[in-house]
C-alpha positions in Angstrom: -47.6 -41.7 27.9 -45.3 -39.4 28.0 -43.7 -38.1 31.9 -44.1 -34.3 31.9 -41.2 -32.4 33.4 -41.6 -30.7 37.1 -39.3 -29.5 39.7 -39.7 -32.5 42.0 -39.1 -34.8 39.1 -35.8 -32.9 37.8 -33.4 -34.6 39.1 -34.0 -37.8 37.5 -33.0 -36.1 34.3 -29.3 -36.0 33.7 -29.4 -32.4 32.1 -25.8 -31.0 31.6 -25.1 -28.5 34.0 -24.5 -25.2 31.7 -28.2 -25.3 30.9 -29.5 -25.3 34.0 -29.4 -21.7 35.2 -29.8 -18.1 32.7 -27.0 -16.1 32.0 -26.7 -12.7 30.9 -26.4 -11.4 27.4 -22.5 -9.8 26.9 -21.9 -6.4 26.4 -18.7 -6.4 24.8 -16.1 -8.1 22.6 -12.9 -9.2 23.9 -11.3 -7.5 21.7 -12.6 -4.3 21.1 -12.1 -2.7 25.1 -9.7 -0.3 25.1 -8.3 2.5 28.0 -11.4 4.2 27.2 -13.3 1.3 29.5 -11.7 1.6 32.4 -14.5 1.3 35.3 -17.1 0.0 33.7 -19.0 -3.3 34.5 -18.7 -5.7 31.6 -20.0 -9.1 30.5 -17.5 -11.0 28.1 -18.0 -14.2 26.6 -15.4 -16.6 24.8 -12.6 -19.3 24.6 -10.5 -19.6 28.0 -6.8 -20.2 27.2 -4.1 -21.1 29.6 -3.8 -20.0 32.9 -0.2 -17.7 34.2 0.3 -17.3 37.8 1.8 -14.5 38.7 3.1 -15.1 42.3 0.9 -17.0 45.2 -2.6 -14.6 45.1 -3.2 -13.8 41.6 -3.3 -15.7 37.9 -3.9 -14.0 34.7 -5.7 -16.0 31.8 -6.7 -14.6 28.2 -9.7 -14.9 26.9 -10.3 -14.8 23.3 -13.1 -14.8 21.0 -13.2 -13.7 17.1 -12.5 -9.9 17.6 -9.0 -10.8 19.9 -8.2 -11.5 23.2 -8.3 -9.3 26.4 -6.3 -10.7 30.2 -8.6 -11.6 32.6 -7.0 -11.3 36.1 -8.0 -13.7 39.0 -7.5 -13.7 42.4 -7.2 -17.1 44.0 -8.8 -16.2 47.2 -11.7 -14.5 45.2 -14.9 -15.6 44.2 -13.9 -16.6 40.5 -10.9 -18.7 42.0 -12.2 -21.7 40.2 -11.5 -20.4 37.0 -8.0 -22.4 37.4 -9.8 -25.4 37.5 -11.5 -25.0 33.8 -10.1 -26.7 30.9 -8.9 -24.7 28.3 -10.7 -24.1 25.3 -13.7 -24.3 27.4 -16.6 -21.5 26.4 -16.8 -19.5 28.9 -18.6 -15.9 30.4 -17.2 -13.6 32.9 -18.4 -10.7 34.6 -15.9 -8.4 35.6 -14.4 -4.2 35.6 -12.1 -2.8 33.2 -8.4 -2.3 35.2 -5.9 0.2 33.7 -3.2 -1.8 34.3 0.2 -0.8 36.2 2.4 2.0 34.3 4.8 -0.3 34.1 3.4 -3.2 32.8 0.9 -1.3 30.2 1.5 -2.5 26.8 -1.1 -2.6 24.2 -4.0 -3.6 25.4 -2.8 -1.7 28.5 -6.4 -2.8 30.3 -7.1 -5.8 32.4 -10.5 -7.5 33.5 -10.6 -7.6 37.0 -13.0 -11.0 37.2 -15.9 -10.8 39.9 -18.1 -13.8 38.9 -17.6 -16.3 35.5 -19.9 -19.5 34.2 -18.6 -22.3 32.2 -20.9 -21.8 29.1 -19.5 -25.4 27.6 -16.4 -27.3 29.2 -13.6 -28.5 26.3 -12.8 -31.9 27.0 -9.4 -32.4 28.5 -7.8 -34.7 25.8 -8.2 -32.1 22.6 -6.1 -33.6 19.6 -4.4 -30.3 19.6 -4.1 -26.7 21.8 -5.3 -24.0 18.8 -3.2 -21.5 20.8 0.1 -23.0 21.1 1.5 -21.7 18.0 5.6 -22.7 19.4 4.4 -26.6 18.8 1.8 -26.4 16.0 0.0 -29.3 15.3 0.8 -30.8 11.8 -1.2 -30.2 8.9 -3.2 -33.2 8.6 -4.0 -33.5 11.9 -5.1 -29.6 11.6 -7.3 -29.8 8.6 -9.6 -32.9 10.3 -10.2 -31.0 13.2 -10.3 -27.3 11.3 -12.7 -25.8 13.7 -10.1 -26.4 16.3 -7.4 -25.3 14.0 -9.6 -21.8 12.6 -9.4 -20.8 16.3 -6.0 -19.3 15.9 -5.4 -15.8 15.9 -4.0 -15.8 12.4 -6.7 -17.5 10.5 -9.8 -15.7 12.3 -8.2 -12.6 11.6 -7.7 -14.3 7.5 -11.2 -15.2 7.5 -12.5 -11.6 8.3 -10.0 -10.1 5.9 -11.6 -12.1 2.9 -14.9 -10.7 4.0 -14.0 -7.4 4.5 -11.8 -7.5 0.7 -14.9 -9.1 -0.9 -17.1 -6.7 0.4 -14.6 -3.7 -0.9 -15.1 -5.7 -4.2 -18.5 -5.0 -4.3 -19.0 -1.7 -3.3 -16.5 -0.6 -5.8 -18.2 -3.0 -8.8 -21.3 -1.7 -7.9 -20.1 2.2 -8.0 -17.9 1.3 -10.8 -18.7 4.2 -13.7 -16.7 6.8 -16.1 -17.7 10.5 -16.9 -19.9 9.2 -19.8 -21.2 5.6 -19.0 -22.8 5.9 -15.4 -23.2 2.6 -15.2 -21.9 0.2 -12.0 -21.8 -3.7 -12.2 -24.4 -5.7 -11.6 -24.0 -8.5 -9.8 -25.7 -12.1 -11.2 -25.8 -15.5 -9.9 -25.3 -17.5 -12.6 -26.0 -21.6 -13.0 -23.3 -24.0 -11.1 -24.7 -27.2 -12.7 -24.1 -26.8 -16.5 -22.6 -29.1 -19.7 -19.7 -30.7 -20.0 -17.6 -28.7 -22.8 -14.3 -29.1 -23.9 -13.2 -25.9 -22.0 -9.5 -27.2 -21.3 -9.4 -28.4 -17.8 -11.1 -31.5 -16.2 -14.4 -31.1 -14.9 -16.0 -32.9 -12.1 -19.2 -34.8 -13.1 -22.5 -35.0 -11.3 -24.9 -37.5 -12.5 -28.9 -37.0 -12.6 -31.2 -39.5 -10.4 -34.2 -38.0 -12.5 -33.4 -37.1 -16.1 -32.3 -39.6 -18.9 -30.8 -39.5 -22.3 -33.3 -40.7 -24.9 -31.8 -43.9 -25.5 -32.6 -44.0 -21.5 -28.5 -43.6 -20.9 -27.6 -41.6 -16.9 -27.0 -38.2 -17.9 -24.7 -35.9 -16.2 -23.9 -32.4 -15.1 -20.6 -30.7 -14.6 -20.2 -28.4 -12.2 -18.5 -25.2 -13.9 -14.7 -24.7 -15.0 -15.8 -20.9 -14.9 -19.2 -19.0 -15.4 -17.7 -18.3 -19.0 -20.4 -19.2 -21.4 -23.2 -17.7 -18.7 -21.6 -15.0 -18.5 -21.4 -14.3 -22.4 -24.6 -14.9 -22.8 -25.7 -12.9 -20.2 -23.8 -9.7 -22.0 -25.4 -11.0 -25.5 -28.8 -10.7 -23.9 -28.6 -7.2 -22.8 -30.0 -7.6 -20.0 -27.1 -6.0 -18.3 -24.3 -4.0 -19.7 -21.8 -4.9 -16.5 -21.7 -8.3 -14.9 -20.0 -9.6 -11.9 -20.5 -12.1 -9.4 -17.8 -13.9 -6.6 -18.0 -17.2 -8.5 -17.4 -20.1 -6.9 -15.4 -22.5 -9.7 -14.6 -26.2 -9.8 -11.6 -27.8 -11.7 -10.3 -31.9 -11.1 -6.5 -31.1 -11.1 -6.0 -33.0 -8.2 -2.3 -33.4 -7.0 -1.5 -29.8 -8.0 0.4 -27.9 -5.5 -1.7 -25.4 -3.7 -4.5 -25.9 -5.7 -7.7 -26.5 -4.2 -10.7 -28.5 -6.4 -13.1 -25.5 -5.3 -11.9 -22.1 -5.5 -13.9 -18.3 -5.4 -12.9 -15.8 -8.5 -14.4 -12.0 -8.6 -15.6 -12.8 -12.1 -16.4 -9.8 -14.6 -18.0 -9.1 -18.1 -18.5 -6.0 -20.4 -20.6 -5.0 -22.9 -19.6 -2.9 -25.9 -15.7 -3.1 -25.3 -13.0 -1.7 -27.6 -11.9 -4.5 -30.1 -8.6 -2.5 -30.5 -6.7 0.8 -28.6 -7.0 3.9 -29.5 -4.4 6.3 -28.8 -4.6 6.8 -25.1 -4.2 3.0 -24.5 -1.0 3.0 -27.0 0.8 5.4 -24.8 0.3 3.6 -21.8 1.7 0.5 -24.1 -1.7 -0.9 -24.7 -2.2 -2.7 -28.1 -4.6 -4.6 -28.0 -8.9 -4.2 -27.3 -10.6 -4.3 -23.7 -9.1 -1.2 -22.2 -12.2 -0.5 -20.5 -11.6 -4.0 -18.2 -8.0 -2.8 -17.8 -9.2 0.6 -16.7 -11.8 -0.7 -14.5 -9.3 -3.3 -12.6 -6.8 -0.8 -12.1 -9.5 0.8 -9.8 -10.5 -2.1 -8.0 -7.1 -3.9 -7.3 -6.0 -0.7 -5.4 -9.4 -0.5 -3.5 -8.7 -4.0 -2.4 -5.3 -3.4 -1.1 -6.2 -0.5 0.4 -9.1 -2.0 2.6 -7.0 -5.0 3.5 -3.4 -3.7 3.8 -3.8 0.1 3.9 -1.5 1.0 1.2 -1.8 3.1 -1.8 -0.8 1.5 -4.8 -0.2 3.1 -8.3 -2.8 3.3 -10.6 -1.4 2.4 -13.7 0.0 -0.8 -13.9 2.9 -1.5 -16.4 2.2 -3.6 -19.6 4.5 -5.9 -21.5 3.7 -8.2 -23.9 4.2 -12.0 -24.1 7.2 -12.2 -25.9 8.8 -9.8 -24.5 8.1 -11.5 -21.3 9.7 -14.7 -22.5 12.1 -13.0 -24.3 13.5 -11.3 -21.1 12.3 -13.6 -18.2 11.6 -16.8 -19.7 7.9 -16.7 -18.5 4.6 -15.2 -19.0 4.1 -14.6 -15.1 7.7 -12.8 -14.6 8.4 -11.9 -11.2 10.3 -8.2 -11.4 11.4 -7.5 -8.0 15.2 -8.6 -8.9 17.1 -8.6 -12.1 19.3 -11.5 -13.8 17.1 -11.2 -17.0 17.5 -13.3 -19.8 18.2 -10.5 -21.8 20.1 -8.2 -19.8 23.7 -8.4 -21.3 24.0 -5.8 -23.3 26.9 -5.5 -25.3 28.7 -2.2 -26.0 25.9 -1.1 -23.6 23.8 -0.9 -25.9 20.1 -1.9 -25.8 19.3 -5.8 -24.4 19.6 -8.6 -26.6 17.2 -11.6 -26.2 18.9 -14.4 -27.8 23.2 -14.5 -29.0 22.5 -16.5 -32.3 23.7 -13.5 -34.4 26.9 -14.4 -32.5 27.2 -18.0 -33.2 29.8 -19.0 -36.2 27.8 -18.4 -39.5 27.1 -22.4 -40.1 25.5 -23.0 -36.7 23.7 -19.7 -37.1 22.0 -21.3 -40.1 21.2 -24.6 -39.1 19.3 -23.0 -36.0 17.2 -20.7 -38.3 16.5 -23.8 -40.8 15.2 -25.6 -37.6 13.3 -22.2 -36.4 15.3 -22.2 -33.6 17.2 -19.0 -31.2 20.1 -19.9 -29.1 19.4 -17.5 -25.6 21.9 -16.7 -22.9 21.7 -16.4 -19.4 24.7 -15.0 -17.2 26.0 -14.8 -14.2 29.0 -12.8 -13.2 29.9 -12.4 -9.5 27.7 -10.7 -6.9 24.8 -12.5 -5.1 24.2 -14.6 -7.7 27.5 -16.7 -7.8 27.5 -19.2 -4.7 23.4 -20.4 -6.4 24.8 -20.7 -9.8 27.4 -23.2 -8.6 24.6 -24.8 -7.4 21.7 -24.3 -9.6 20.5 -28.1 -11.1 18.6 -26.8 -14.3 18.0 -28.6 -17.9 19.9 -25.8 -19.2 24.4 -25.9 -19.7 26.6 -23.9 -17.5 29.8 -23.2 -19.1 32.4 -21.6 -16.5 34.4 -19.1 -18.9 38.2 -18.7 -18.7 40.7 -17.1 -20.5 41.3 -20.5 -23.2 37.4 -20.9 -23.7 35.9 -17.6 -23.9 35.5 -17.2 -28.0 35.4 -21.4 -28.2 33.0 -22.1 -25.9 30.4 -23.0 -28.8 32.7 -25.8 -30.3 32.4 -27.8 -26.9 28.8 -27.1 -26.1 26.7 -30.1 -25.6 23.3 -28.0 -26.6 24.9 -27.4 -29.8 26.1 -30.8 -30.8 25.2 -31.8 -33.8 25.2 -28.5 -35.4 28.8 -27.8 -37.6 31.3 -26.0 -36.0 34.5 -25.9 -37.8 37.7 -26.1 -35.8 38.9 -22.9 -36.6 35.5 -21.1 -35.9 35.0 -18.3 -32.9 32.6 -16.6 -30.7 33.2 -13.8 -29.1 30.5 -12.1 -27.2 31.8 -8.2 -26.4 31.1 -8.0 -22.9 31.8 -11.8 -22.0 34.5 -12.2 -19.2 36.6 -14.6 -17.8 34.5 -16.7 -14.4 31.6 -15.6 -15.7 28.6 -18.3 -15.6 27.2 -18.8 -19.1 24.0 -20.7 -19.1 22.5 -21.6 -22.6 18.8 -23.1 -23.5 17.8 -23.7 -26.7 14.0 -22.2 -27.8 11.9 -21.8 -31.0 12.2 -18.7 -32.2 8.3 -17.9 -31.4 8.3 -18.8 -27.6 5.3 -21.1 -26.4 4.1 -22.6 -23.2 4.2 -20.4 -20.0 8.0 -20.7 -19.1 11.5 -21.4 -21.1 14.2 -23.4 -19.4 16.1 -20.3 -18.8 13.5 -19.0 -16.8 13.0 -21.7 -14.8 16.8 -21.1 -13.8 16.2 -17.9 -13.2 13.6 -18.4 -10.2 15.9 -21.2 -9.0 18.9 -18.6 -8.7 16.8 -16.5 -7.1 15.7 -18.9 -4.5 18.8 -20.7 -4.0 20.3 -16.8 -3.5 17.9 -16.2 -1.2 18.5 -19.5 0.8 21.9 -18.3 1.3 21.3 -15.3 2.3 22.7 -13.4 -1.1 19.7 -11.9 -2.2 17.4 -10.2 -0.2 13.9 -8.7 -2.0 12.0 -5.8 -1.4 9.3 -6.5 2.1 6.6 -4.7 0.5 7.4 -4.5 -3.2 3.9 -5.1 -5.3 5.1 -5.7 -8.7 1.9 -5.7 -11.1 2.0 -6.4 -14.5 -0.2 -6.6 -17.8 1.3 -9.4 -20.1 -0.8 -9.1 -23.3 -0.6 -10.4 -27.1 -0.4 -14.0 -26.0 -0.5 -16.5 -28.5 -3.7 -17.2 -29.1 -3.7 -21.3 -30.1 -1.1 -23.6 -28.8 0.2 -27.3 -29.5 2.6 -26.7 -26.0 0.1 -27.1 -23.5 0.7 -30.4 -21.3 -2.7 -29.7 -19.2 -5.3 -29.7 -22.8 -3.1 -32.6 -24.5 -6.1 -34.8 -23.0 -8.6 -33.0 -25.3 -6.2 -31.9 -28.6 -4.9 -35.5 -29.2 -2.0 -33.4 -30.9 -4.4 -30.6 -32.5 -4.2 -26.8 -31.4 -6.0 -25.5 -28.7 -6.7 -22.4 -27.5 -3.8 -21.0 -25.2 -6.7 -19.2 -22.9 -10.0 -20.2 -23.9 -11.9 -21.4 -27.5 -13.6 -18.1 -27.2 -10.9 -15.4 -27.1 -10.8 -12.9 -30.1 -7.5 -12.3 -32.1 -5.7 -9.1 -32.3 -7.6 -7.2 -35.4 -4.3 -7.2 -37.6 -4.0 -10.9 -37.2 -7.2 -11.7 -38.4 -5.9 -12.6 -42.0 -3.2 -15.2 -40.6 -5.6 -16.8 -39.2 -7.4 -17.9 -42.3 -4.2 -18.3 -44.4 -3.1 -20.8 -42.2 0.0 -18.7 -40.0 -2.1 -20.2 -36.9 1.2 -20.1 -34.3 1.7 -16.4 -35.7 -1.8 -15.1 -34.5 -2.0 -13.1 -30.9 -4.9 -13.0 -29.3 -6.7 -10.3 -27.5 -6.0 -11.8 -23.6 -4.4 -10.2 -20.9 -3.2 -11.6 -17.8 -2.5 -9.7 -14.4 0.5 -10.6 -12.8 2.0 -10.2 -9.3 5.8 -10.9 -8.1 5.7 -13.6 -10.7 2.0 -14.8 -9.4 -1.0 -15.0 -12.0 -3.9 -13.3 -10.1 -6.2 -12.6 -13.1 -7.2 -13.4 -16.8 -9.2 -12.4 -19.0 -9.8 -11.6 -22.4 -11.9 -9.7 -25.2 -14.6 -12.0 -26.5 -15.4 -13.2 -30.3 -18.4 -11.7 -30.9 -18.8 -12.8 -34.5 -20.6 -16.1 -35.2 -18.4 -16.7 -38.6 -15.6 -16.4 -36.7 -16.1 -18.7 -33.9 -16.9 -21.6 -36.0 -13.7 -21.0 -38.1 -12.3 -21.4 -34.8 -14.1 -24.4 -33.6 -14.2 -26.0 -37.0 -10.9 -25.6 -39.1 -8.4 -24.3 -36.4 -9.5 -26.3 -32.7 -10.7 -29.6 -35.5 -13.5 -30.2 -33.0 -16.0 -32.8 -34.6 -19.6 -32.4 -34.4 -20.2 -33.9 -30.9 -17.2 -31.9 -29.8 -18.9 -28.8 -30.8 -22.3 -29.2 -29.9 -22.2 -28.1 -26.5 -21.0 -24.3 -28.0 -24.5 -24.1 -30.3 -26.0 -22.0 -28.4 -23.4 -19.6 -28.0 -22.9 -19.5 -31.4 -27.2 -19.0 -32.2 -26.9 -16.3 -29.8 -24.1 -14.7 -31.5 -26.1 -14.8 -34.6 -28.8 -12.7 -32.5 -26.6 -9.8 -32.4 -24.3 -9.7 -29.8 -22.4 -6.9 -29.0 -18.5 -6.5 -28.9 -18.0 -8.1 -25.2 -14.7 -8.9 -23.0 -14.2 -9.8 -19.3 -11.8 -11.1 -16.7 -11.3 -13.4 -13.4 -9.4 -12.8 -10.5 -8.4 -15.5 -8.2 -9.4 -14.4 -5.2 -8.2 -16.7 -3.3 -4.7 -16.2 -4.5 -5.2 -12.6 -3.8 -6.6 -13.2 -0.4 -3.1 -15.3 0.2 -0.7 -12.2 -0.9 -2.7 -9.9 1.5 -2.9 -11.9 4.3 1.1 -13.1 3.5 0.9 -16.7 3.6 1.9 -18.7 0.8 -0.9 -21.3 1.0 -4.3 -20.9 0.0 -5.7 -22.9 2.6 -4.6 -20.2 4.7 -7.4 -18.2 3.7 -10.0 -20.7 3.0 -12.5 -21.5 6.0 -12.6 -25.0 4.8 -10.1 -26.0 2.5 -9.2 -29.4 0.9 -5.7 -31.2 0.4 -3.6 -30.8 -2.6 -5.1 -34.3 -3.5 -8.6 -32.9 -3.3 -9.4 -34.7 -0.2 -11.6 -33.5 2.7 -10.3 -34.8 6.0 -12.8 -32.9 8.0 -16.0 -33.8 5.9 -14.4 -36.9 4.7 -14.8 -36.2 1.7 -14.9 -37.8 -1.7 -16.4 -41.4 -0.1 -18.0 -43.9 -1.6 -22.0 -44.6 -1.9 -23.4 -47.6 -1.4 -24.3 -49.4 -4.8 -28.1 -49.5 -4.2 -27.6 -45.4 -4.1 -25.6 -46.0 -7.6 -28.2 -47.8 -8.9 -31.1 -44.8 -8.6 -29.0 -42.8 -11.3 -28.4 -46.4 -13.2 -25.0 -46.7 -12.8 -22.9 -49.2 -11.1 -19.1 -49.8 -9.9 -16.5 -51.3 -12.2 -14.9 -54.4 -10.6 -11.4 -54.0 -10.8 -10.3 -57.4 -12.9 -8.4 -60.0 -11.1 -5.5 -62.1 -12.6 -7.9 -65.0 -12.8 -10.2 -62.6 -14.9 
């Protein structure tokens, strides 16, 4: 029988203390009093942080919740005295009236709460593994991210955490509005399945097996949580039910060990209906050659929404466009950052235009042999200024040649990148503008760049860092480079990251399902395959990818060409696409669509260079959750519900 609870039998209970008594309701945030206060009565509630005495009768402490902090002030012979004695971190509310402080000691906030009465709402133990507001000895990483509720207490990632909400909301509104002078028509947004097939898609997928269905031959079946809503969100546009997707997607890729990567990650995915498959002449001028200028028009409206919500700034709304090779060509990658010079291609001879590559300068011989091999020589210098002291010492796969007065038209014959190639004794190279103590790095490429960076380029962002270690380069504060790099190639036999699935075949450079550009349709069914561009645009920022996206196949022929005679994908391979391709066959219209990273975005806004930064609960770069602990282990009768078992790892005995 159960002993009821009475006055007189209270005090047998050991009831904490802070739930004993009522307390009032607050009336305001800390953060949100201002001057305009001053005299009124006011109930705060929050975290106490660390008490400063100010001579022997008074002590000011902050008190902080999400909104900021406001100074409480205390005097010691008062009747809120024992305030001192509370531990910090402890929850607590305070009644008190809004002080303007002295003239002389008003700074923003210039207001003060003069404390009459307070109530420990929780105490904070004393030993904490770390103080959330001591930002001069921060706690390190690891020890942050187990105890992250401690660690999302600081100033900076609260106010992180409500600029994500605030952006993604932005990103709504705007989707939602979204509409030109003939197609009123907004977004609509559409949840679409996390738990789908495993495809060959290009990056590794995380598996989740099924307790209840089975594989008719009674094998565990399993699901994979999604690379990307991309097959949902074709089909979705191929069953008319909407003409505009978009949802915040939430994304899952195994690339553990990645820098900055995170195994779980949000993207403001988008899909169109009834897109342009090729630009008319509006989208030429503005350098535009390919399809999907409605997706580009439509970013180029929300992207400045976004920054202006977060940061406040206007930025322009036409973005500049450049195309794949010419990124590589210039840069030496498809992401190039554009706030500071030292292209690849900026020696320009008689002043003329840039070059890309010096081969035409090369002795006729070696000229040669590089074209047999398909093969450009390109050039990278440096000559004085602020990028001298970091080309000393710049460690790159590339060859520095220092030029002087008894090597500047011989400096071929001695290169180690061009061994092997003739060069007769008496042969010279003279490049117009090349001067004595100039820096002459030299990579070798194939004439059609691949892959997403060329060993020059990789110098390049090494000089620049190294320049700015030493103080010799300095780039713009606020300088938000965007860029549209189009006309990428659209298969690849370069990519390191889909080797796993091509087993030396092409693959797609974006995704299987990527159309190519209209007048390289024919050389890609006479065989030209590293010759066709594909319709895919990426959205770069100060040499950041922050979107992709592309315009769709929408013919069924044509995606089965691609599947079957240029990607080689076997029957098995291909049978998780069938119903994209039987719903193709069902009349689908033209279609294109892009994903931002959001959380990548959400990192340049809030100017921290780690996603984590802006993720309430991140995981490490190894995909590891030291808060959750998480991935762990289940115990082997749990294994054996969804019929499958652990491996023992053999023994030398075995």
């Amino acid at each position: 029988m159960r002993t009821a609870v009475s006055p007189s039998n209270l005090a047998a209970f050991h009831f904490p203390k802070t739930v004993l008594a009522p307390y009032p309701k607050r009336t305001h945030n800390c953060g949100t009093l201002s001057a305009a206060d001053v005299g009124k009565k006011v109930v705060l509630a929050g975290w106490l942080l660390p008490e400063r005495k100010a001579g022997k009768h008074v002590s000011f402490f902050p008190l902080k919740d999400s909104s900021g902090a406001t100074q409480l002030v205390v005097k010691r012979d008062g009747s809120a005295a024992g305030l001192s004695d509370v531990t910090v971190e402890s929850v607590v509310l305070i009644e008190g009236e809004v002080s303007l402080r002295p003239e002389n000691q008003r700074r923003v906030p210039d207001i003060d709460i003069v404390v009459s009465d307070f109530r420990v709402l929780n105490p904070a133990q004393e030993d904490l593994p770390f103080v959330p507001s001591d930002v001069t000895h921060l706690a390190n990483e690891d020890l942050r991210a187990r105890y992250r509720y401690l660690d999302l207490r600081r100033t900076a990632l609260s106010e992180n955490i409500q600029k994500r909400s605030k952006v993604a909301h932005t990103a709504r509104t705007v989707l939602e509005q979204e509409g030109t002078q003939h197609v009123h028509l907004g977004f609509t947004e559409v949840e679409t399945p996390v738990l789908l097939r495993s495809s060959p898609e290009g990056a590794r997928e995380y598996l989740v097996p099924s307790r209840i269905a089975r594989a008719e031959d009674d094998r565990p079946v399993f699901y994979a949580l999604q690379q990307s809503p991309q097959q949902p969100k074709q089909l979705l546009i191929c069953s008319g039910a909407v003409d505009r997707y978009f949802q915040l997607a939430k994304c899952f890729r195994d690339e553990g060990g990645r820098k900055d990567r995170q195994p779980e990650f949000t993207q403001i995915d988008m899909e169109m209906a009834f897109v342009s498959w090729g630009p008319d002449e509006a989208s030429l001028a503005r350098g535009w050659r390919i399809g999907g200028a409605e997706v580009r028009d439509t970013i180029e409206r929300l992207v400045p929404a976004m920054w202006a919500a977060a940061e406040g700034t206007e930025l322009p709304s036409d973005f500049p466009v450049m195309t794949y090779q010419e990124a590589m060509n210039r840069f030496g990658s498809d992401k190039p950052d554009t706030r500071f010079g030292l292209e690849v291609s900026t020696w320009a001879p008689y002043d003329r235009a840039p070059i890309s590559d010096i081969t035409p300068y090369l002795p006729s011989a070696q000229r040669e042999a590089l074209e047999r091999e398909g093969e450009i020589l390109q050039a990278l210098i440096v000559r004085g200024g602020e990028f001298t002291a970091a080309s000393h010492a710049a460690q790159s796969g590339a060859e520095r040649i220092l030029i002087d007065e008894g090597n500047r038209a011989s400096w071929h014959r001695t290169s180690s990148i061009l061994a092997g190639l003739p060069s007769p004794s008496d042969s010279a190279c003279e490049i117009p503008s090349l001067q004595p103590g100039d820096h002459l790095w030299l990579a070798r490429r194939t004439k059609l760049a691949q892959g997403g960076s060329t060993p020059l380029g990789k110098l390049r962002l090494q000089l620049s860092e190294l320049a700015q270690q030493r103080g010799d380069l300095t780039l713009p504060a606020h300088a938000r480079n965007f860029l549209w790099i189009t006309e990428f190639p659209l298969f690849t036999n370069a990519d390191e990251d889909k080797e796993f699935l091509a087993h030396g075949r092409w693959s797609s450079s974006h995704h299987p399902f990527t159309a190519p550009m209209w007048e390289d349709v024919p050389k890609m069914y006479d065989g030209r395959i590293n010759e066709v561009r594909g319709q895919h645009y990426d959205l770069v920022l100060n040499g950041v990818e922050i979107g992709g996206g592309s315009v769709r196949v929408h013919d069924a022929a044509m995606q089965d060409h691609i599947f079957t005679n240029i990607l080689q994908l076997s029957p098995s391979e291909k049978a998780p696409f069938e119903h994209l391709l039987h719903a193709l066959r069902c009349g689908a219209p033209p279609h294109g669509g892009i994903a931002l990273g959001f959380d990548r975005i959400m990192s340049i806004l809030c100017n921290t260079p780690s996603i984590r930064d802006v993720i309430a609960f991140p995981k490490t770069s190894g995909g590891t959750d030291l808060l959750f602990r998480s991935p762990a282990p289940v115990g082997e009768d749990v294994l054996r519900e969804y019929r499958l078992e652990y491996l023992k790892k053999p023994t030398a005995s075995t």
